[in-house]
DRENLUM-605578 format. One record per residue (C-alpha): residue number from 0; residue in one letter; x, z, y. Coordinates in Angstrom, 2 decimals, padded with zeros to 5 digits. Example, Ala and Ser with C-alpha at 12.3 -4.5 7.8 and 13.67 -1.06 7.14 Angstrom:
BEGIN
SITE    nr   rest      east        up     north
SITE     0      a    012.30    007.80   -004.50
SITE     1      s    013.67    007.14   -001.06
END
This chain:
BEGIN
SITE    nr   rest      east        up     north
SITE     0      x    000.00    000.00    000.00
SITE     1      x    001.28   -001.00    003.13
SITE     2      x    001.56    001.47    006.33
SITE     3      x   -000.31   -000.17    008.50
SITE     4      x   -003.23    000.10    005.55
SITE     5      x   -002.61    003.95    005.30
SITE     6      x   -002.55    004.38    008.85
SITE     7      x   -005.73    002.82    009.47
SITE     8      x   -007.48    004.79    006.25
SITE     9      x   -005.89    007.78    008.49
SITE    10      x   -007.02    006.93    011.79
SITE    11      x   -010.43    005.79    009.96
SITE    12      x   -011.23    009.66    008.27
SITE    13      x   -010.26    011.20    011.40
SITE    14      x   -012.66    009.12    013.75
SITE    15      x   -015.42    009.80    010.94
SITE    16      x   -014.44    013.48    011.26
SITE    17      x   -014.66    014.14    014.57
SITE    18      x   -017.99    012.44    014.90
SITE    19      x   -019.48    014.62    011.95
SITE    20      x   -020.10    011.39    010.22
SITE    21      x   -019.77    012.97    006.19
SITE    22      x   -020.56    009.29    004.76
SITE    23      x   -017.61    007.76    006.64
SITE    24      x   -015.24    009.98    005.54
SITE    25      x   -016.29    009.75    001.69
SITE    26      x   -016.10    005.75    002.05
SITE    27      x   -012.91    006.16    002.34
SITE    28      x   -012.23    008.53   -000.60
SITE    29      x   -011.52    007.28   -004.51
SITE    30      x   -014.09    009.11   -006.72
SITE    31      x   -011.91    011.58   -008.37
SITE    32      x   -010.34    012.79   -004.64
SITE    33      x   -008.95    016.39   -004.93
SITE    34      x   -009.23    018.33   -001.60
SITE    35      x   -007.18    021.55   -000.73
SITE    36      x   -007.09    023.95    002.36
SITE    37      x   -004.53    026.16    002.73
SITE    38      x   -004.65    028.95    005.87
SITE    39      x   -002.33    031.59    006.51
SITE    40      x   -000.38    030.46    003.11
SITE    41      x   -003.47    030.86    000.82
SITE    42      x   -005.76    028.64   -000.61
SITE    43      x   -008.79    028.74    000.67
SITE    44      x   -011.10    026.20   -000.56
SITE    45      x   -010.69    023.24   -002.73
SITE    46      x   -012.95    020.40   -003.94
SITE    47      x   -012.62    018.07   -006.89
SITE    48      x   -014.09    014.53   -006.77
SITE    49      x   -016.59    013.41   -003.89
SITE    50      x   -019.68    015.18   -004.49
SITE    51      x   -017.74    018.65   -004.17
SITE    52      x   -015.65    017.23   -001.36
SITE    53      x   -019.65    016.22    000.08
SITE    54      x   -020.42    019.81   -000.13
SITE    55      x   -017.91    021.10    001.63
SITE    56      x   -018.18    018.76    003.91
SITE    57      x   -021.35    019.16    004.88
SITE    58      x   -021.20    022.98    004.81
SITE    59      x   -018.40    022.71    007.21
SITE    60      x   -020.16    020.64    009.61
SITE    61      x   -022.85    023.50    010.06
SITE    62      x   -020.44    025.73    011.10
SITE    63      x   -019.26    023.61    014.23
SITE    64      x   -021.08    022.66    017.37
SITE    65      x   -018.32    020.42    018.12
SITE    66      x   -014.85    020.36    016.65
SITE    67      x   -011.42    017.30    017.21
SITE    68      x   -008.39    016.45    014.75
SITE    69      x   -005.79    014.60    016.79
SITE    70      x   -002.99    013.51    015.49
SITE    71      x    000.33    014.77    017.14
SITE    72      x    002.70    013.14    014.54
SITE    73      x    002.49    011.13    011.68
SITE    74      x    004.98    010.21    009.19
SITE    75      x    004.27    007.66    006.53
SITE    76      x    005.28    007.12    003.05
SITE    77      x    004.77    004.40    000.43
SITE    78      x    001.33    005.97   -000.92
SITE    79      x    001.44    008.92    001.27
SITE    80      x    001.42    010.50    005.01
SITE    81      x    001.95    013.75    006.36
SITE    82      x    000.18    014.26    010.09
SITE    83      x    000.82    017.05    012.57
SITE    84      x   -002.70    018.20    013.47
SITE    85      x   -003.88    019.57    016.72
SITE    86      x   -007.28    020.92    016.09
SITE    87      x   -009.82    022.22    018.40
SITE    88      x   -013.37    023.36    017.27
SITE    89      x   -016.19    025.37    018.57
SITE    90      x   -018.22    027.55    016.43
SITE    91      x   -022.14    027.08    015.66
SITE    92      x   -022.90    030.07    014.35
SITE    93      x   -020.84    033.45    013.31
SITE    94      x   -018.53    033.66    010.56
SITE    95      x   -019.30    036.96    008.78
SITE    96      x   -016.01    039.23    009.72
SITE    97      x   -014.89    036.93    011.88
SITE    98      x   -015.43    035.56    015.28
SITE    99      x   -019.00    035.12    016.77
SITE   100      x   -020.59    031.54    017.13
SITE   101      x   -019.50    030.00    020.77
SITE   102      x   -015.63    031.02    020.19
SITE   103      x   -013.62    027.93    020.26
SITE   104      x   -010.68    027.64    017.74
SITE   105      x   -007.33    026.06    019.06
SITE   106      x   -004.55    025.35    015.91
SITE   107      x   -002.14    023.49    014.76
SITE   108      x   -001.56    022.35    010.98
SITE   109      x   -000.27    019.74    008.55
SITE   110      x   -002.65    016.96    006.74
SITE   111      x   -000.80    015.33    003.82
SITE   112      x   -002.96    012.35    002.31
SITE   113      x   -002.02    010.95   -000.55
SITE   114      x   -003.27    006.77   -001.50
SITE   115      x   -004.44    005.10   -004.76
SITE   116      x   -006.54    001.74   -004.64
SITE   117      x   -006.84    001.37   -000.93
SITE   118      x   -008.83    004.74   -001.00
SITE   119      x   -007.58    008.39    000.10
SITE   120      x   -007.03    010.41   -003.44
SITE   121      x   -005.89    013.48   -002.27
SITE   122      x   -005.70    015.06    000.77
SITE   123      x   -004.08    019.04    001.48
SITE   124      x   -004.57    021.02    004.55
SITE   125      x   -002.57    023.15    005.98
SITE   126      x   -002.72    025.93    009.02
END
């Protein structure tokens, strides 16, 4: 896969994220994707195949009144990429021993995606 094909796939989810638009994002996902999010060092969720990575998805999406992944830097490999993420979001409603709905979230992580087909198989989180 070329870079210019796994930057676009990248630049393609992260559009479809920002907008909230869950069917974008798993257009661009193969069917047995494998999802992981990693805070603080620990594994905090993680999805097998798109119907869990739907789920999540659209569980997340409730939790945000508005939320933005930009990409700060992005280094590609042959079926890969690893992208420094700035990410901002604002919550919808409050997380239970956590911060109350209305507090916006400002951090900075990794997002390694890995490519198969022309389609995003794997993708890890990290903050």
């Amino acid at each position: 896969m070329g870079s210019s094909n796994i930057q676009d796939l990248v630049d393609r989810y992260l559009v479809a994220y920002n907008a909230f638009d869950i069917d974008g994002m798993v257009s661009l996902l193969s069917p047995d994707v494998r999802f992981e999010n990693h805070s603080g060092g620990q594994l905090t969720a993680a999805t097998n195949g798109i119907e869990e990575f739907r789920q999540l998805a659209e569980q997340s999406r409730s939790l945000f009144s508005e939320r933005e992944q930009r990409i700060t830097n992005l280094e590609l490999g042959h079926e890969s990429a690893v992208a420094a993420i700035a990410y901002r979001g604002k919550l919808a409603k409050d997380i239970p021993d956590g911060p109350p709905a209305g507090t916006l979230l400002d951090l900075q992580g990794i997002s390694e995606f890995s490519f198969g087909n022309g389609r995003i198989t794997k993708i890890v989180d990290r903050s």
